[in-house]
N, CA, C and O atoms as a GROMACS GRO file, in nm:
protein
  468
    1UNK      N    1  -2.045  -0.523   3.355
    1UNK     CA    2  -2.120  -0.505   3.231
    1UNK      C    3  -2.066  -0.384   3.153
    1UNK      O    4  -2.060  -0.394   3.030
    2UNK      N    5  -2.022  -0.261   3.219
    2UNK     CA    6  -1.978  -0.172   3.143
    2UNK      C    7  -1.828  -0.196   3.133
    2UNK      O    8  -1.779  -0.120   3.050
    3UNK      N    9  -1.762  -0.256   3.175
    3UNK     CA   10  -1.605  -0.329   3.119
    3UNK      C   11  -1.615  -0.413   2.987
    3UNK      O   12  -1.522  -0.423   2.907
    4UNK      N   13  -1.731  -0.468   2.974
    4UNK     CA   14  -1.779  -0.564   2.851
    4UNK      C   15  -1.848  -0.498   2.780
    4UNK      O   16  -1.896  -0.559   2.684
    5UNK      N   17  -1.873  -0.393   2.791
    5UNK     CA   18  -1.966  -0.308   2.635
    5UNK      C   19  -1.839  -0.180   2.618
    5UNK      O   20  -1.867  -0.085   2.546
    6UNK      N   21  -1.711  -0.181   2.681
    6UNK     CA   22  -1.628  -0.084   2.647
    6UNK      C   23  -1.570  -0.161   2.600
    6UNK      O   24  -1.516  -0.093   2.512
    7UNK      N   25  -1.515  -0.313   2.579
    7UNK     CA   26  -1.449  -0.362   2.541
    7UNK      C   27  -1.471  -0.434   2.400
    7UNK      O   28  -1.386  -0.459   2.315
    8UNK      N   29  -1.627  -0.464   2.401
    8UNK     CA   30  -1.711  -0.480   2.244
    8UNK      C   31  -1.728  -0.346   2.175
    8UNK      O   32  -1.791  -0.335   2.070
    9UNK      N   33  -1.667  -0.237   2.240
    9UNK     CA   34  -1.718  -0.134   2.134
    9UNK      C   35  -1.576  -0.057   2.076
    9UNK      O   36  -1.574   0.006   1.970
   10UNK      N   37  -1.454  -0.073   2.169
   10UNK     CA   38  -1.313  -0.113   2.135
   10UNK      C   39  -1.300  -0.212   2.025
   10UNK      O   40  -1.226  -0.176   1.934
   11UNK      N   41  -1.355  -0.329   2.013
   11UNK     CA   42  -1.315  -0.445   1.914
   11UNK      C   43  -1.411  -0.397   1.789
   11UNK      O   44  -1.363  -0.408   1.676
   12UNK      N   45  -1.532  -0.349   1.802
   12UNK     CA   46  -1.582  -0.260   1.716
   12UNK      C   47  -1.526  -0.210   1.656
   12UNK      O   48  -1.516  -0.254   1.541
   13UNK      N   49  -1.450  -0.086   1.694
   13UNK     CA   50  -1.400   0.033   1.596
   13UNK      C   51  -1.269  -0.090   1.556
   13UNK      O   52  -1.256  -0.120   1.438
   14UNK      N   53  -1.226  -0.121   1.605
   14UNK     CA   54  -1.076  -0.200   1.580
   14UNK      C   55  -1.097  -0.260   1.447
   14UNK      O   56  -1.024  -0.255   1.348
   15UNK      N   57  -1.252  -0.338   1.470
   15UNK     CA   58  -1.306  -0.435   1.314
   15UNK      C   59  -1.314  -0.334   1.215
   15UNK      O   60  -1.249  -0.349   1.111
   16UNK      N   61  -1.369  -0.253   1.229
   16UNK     CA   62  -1.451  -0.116   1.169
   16UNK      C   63  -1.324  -0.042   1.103
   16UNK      O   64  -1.334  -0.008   0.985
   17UNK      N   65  -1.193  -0.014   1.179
   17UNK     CA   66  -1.059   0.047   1.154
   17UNK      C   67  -0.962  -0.052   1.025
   17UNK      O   68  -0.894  -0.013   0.930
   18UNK      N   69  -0.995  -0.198   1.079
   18UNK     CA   70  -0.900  -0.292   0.970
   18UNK      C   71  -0.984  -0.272   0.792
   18UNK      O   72  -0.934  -0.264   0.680
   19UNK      N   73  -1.107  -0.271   0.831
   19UNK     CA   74  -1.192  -0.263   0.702
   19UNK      C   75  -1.142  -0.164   0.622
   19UNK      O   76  -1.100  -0.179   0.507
   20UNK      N   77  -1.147  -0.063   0.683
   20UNK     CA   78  -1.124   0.082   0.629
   20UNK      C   79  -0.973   0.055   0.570
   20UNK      O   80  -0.952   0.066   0.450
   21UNK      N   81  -0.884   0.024   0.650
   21UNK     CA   82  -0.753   0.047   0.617
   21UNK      C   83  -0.719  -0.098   0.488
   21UNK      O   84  -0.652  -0.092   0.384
   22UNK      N   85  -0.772  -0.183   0.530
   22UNK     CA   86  -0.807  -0.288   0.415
   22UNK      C   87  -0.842  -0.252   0.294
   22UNK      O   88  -0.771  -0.299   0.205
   23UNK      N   89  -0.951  -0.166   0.254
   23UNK     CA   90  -1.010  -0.088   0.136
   23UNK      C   91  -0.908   0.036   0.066
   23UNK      O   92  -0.894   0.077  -0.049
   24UNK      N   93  -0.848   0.072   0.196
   24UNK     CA   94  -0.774   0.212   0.137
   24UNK      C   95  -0.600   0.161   0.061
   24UNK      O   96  -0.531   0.228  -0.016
   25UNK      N   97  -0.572   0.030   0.114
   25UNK     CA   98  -0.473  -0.025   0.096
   25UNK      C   99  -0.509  -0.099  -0.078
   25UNK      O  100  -0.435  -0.110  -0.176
   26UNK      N  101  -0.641  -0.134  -0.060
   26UNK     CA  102  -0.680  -0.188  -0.213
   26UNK      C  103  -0.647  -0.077  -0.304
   26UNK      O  104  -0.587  -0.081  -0.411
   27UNK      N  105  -0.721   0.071  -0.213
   27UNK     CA  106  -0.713   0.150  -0.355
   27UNK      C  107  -0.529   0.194  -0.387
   27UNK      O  108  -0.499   0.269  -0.480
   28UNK      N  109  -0.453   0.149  -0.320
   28UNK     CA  110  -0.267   0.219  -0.368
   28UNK      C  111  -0.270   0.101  -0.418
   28UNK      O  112  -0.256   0.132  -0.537
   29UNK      N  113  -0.278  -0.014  -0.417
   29UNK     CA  114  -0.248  -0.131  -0.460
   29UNK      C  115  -0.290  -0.140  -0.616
   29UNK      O  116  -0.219  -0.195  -0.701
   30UNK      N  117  -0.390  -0.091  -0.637
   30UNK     CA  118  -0.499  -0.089  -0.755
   30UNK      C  119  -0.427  -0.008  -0.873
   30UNK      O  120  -0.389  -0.052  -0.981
   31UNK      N  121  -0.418   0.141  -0.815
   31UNK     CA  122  -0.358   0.231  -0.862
   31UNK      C  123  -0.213   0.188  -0.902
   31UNK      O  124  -0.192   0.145  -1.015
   32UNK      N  125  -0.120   0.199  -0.815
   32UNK     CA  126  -0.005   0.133  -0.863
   32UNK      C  127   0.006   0.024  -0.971
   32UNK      O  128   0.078   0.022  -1.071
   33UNK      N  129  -0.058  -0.042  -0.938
   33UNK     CA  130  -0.046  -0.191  -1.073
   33UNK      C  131  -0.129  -0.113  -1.156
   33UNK      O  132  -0.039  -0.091  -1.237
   34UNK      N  133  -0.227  -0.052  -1.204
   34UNK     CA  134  -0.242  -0.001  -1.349
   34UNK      C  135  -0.150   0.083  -1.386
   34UNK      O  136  -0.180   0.112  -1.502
   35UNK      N  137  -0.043   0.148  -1.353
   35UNK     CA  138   0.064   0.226  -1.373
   35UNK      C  139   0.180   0.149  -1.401
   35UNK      O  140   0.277   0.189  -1.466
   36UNK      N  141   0.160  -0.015  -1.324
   36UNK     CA  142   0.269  -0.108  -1.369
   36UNK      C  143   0.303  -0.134  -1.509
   36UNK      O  144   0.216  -0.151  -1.595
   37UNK      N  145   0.464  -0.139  -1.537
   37UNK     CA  146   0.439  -0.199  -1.677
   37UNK      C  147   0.603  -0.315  -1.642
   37UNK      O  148   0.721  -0.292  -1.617
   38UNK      N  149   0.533  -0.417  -1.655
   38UNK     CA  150   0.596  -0.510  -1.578
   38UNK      C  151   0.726  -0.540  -1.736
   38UNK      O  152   0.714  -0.570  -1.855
   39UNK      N  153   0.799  -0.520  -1.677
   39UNK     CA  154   0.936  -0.586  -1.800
   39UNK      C  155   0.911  -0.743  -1.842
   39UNK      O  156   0.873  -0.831  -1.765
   40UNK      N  157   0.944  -0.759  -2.000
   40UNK     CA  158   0.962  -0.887  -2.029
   40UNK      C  159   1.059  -0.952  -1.997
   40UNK      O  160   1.056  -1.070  -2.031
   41UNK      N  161   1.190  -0.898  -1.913
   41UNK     CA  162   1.264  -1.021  -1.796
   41UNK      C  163   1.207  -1.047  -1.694
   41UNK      O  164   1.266  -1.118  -1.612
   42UNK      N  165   1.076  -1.000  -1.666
   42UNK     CA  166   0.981  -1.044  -1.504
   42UNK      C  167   0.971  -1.202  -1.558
   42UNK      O  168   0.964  -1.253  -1.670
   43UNK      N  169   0.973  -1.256  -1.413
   43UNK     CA  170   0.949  -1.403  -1.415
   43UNK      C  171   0.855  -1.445  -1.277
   43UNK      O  172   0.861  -1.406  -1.160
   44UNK      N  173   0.755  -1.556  -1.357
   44UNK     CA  174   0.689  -1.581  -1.209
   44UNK      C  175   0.802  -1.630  -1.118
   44UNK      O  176   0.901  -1.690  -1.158
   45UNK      N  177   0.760  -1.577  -0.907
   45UNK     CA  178   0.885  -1.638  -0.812
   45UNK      C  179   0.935  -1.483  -0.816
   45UNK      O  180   0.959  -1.469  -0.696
   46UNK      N  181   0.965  -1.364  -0.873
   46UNK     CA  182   0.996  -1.263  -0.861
   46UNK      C  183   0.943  -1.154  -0.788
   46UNK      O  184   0.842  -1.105  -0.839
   47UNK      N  185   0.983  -1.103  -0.684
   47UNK     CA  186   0.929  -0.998  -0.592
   47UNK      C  187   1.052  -0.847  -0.587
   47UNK      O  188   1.172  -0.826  -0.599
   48UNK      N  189   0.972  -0.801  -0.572
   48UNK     CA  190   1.031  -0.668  -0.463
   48UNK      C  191   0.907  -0.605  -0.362
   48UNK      O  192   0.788  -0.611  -0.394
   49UNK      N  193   0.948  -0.551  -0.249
   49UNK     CA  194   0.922  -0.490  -0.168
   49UNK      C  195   0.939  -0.384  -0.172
   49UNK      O  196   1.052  -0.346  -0.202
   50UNK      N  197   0.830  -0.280  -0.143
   50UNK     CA  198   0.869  -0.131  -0.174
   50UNK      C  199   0.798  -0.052  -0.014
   50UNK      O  200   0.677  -0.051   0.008
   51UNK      N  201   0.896   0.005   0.078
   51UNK     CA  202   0.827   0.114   0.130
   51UNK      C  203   0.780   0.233   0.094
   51UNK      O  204   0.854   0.283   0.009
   52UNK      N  205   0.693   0.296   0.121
   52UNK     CA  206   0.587   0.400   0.105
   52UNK      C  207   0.604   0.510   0.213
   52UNK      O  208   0.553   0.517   0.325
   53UNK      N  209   0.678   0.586   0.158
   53UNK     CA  210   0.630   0.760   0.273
   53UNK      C  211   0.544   0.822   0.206
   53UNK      O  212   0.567   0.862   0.092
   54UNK      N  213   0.405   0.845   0.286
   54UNK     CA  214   0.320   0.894   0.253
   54UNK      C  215   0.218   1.070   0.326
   54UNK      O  216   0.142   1.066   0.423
   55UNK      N  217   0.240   1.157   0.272
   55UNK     CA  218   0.203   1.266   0.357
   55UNK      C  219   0.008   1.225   0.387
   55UNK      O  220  -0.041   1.118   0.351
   56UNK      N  221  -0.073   1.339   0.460
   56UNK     CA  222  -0.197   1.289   0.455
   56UNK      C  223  -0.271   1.346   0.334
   56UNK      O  224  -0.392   1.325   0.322
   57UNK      N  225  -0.201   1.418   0.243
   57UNK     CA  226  -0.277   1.477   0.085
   57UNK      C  227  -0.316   1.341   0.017
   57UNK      O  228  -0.405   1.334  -0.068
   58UNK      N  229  -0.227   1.213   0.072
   58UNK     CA  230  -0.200   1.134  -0.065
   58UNK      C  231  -0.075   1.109  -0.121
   58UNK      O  232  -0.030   0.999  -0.150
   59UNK      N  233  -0.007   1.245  -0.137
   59UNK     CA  234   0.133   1.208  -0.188
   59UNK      C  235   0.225   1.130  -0.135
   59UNK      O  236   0.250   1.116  -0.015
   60UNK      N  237   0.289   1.061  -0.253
   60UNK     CA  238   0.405   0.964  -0.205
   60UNK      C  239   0.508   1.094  -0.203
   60UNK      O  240   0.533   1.177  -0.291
   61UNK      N  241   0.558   1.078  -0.067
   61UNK     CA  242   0.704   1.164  -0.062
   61UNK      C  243   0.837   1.095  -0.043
   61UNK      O  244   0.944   1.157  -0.043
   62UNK      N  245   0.822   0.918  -0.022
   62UNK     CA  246   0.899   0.887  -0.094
   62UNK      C  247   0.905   0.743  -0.074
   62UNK      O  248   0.832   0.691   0.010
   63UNK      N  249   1.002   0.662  -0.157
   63UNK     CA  250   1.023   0.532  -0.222
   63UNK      C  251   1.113   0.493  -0.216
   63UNK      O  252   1.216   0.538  -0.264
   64UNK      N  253   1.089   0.335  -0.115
   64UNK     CA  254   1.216   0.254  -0.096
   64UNK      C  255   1.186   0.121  -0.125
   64UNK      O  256   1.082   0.065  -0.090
   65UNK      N  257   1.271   0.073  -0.186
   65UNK     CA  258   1.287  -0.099  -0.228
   65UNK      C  259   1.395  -0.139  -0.091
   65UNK      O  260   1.516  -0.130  -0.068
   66UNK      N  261   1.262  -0.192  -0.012
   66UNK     CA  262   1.327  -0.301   0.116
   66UNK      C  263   1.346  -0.429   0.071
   66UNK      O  264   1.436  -0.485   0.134
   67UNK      N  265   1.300  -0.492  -0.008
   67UNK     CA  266   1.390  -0.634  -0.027
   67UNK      C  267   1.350  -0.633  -0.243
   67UNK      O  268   1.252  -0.630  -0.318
   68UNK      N  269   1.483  -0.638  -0.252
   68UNK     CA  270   1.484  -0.656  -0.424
   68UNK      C  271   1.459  -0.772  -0.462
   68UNK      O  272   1.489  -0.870  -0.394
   69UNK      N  273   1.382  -0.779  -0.611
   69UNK     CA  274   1.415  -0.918  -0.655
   69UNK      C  275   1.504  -0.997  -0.751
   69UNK      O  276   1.479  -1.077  -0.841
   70UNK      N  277   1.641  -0.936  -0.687
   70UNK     CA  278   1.754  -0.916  -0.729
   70UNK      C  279   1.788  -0.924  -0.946
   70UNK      O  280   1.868  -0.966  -1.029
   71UNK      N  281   1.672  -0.857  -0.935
   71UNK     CA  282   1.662  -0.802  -1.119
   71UNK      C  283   1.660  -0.607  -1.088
   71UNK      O  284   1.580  -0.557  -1.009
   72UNK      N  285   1.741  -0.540  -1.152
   72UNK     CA  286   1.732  -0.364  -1.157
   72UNK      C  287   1.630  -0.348  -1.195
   72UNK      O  288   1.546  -0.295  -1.122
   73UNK      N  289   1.588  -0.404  -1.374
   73UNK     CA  290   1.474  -0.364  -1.468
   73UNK      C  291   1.338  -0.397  -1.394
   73UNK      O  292   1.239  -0.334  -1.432
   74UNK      N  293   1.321  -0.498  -1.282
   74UNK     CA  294   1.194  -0.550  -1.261
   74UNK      C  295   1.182  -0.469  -1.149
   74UNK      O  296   1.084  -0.399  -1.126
   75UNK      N  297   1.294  -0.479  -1.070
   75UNK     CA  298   1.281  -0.332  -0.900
   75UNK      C  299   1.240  -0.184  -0.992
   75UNK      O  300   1.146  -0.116  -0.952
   76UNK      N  301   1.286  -0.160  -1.064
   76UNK     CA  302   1.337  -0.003  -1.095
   76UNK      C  303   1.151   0.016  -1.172
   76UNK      O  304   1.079   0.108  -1.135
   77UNK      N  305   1.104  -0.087  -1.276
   77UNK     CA  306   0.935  -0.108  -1.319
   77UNK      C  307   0.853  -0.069  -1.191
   77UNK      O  308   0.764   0.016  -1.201
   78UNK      N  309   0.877  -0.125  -1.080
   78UNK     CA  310   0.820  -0.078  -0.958
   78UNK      C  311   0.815   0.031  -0.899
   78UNK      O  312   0.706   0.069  -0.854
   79UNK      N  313   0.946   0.119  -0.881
   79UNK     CA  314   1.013   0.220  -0.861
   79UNK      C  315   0.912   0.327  -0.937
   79UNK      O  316   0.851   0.419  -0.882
   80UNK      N  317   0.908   0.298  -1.060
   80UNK     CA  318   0.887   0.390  -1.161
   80UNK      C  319   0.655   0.398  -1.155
   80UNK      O  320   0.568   0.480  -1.184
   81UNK      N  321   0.664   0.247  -1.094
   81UNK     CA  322   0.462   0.251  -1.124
   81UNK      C  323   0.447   0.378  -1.015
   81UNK      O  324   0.373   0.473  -1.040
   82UNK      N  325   0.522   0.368  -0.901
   82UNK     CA  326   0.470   0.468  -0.750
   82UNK      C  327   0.485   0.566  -0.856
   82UNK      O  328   0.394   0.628  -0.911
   83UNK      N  329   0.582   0.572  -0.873
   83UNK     CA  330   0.616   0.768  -0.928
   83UNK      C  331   0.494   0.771  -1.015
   83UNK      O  332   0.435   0.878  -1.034
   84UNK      N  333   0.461   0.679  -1.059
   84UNK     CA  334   0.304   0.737  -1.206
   84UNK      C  335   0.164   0.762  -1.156
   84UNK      O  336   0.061   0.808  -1.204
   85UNK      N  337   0.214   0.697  -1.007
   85UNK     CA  338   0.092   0.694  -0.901
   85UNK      C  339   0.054   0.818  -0.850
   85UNK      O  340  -0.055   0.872  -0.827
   86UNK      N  341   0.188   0.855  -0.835
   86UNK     CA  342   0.219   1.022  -0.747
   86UNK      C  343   0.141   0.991  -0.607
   86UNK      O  344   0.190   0.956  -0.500
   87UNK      N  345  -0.032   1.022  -0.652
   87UNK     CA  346  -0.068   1.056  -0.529
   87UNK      C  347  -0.212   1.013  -0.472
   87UNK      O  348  -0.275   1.097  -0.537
   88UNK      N  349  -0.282   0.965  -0.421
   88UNK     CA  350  -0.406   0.887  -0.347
   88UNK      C  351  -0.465   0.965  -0.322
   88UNK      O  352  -0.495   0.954  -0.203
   89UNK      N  353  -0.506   1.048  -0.365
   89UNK     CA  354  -0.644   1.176  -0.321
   89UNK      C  355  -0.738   1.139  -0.172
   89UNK      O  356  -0.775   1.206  -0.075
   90UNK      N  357  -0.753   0.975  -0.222
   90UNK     CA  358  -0.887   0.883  -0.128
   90UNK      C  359  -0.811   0.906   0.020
   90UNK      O  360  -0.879   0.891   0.122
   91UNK      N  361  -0.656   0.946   0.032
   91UNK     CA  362  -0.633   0.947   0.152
   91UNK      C  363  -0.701   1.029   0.267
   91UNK      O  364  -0.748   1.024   0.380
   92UNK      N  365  -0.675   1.106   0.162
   92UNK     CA  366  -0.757   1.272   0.260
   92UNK      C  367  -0.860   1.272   0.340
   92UNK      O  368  -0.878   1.349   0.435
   93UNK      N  369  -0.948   1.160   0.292
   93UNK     CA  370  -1.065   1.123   0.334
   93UNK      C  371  -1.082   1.050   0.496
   93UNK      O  372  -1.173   1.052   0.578
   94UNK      N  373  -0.949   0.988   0.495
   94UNK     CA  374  -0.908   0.954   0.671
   94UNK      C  375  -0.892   0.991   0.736
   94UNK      O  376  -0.793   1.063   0.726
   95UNK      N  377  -0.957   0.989   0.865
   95UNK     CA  378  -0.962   1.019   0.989
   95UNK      C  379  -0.785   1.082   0.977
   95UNK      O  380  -0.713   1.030   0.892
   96UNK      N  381  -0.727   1.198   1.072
   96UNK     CA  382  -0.575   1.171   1.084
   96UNK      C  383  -0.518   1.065   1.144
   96UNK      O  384  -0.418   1.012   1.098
   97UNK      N  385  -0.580   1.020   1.262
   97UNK     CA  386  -0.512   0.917   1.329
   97UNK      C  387  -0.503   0.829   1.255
   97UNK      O  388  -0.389   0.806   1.214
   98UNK      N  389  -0.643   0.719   1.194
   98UNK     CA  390  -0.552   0.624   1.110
   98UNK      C  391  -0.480   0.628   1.059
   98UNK      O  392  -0.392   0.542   1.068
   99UNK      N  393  -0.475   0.756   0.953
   99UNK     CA  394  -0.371   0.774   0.825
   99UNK      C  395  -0.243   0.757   0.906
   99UNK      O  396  -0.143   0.715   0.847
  100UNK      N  397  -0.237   0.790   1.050
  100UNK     CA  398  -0.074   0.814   1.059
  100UNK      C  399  -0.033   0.651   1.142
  100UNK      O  400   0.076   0.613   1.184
  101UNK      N  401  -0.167   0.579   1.146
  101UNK     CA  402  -0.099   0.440   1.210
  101UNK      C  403  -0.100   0.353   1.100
  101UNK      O  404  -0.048   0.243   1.117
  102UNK      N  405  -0.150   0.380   0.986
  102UNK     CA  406  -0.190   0.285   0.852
  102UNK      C  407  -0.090   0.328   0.752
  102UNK      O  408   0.001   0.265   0.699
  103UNK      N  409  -0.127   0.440   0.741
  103UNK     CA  410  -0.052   0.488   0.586
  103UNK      C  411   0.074   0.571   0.634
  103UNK      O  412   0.187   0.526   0.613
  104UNK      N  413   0.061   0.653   0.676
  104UNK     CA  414   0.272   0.745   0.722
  104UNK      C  415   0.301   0.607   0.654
  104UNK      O  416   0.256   0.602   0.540
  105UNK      N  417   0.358   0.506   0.693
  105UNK     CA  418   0.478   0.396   0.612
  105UNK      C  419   0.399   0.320   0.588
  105UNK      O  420   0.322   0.300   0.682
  106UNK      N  421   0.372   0.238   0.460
  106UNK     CA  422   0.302   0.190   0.430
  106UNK      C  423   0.381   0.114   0.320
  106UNK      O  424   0.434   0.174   0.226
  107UNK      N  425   0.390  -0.081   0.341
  107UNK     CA  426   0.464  -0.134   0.259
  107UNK      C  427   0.384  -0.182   0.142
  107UNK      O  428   0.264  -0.157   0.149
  108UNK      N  429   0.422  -0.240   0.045
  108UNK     CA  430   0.381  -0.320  -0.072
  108UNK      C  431   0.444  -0.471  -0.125
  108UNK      O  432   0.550  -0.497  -0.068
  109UNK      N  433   0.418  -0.533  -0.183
  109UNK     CA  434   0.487  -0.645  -0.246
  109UNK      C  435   0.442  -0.657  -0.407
  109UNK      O  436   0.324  -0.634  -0.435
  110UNK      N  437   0.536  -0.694  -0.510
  110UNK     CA  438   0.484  -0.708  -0.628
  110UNK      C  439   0.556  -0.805  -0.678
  110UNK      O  440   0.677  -0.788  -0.683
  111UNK      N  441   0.491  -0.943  -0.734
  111UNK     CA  442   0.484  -1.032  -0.801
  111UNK      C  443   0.422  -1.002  -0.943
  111UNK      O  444   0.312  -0.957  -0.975
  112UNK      N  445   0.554  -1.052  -1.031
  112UNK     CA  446   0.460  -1.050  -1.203
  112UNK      C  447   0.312  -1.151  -1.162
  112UNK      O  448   0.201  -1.109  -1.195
  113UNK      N  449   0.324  -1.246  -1.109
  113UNK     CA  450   0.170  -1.316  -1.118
  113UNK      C  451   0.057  -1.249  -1.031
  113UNK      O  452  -0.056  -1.284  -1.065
  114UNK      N  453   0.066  -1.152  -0.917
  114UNK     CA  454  -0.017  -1.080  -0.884
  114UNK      C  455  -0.149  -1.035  -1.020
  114UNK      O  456  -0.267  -1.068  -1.032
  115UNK      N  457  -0.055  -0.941  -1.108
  115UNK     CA  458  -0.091  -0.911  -1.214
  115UNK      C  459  -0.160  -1.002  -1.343
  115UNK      O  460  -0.176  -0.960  -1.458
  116UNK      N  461  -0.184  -1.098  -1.306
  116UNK     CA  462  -0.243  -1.228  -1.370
  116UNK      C  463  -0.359  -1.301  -1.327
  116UNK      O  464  -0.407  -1.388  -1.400
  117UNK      N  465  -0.410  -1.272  -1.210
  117UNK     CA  466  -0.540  -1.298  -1.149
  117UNK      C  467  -0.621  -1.196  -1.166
  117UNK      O  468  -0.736  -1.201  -1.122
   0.00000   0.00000   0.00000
């Protein structure tokens, strides 16, 4: 019985941990795309991938395009929303441990049609 209430209270925090990191991921996601200013060569079918180094202030310390969507102007629009983003204040607010299993690297994806729903 106490192997089964350590193990429901493990899957607990685990549920309890995805939520959190779910919400905190909305708010860079959020932020970033109002900073987006998507080029008129974006086409729906167009992506890039961007990694995220992130300290625990918030700040982005730095920015990588892991898979392009082989357009400069539509990668580099992306490039440029993080930098307007700078920095997530809401991070601070995390526990350290999550921040450093959630956010330290933390990827993204951006589709012009994201921005359309």
């Amino acid at each position: 019985a106490a192997t089964r209430a350590a193990q429901e209270a493990q899957a607990n925090q685990i549920a309890s941990e995805n939520l959190l990191v779910a919400e905190y991921a909305g708010i860079i996601k959020r932020v970033i795309s109002q900073n987006w200013q998507i080029p008129p060569s974006a086409r729906n079918g167009m992506m890039t991938e961007v990694r995220l180094q992130l300290v625990p202030t918030g700040e982005v310390v730095a920015v990588n395009i892991i898979q392009s969507s082989g357009n400069d102007v539509f990668d580099r629009s992306v490039l440029q929303a993080v930098e307007r983003a700078d920095r997530f204040s809401e991070l601070q607010d995390l526990d350290n441990a999550v921040f450093e299993r959630n956010f330290r690297t933390f990827t993204l994806v951006f589709r012009p049609e994201d921005l359309l729903r």
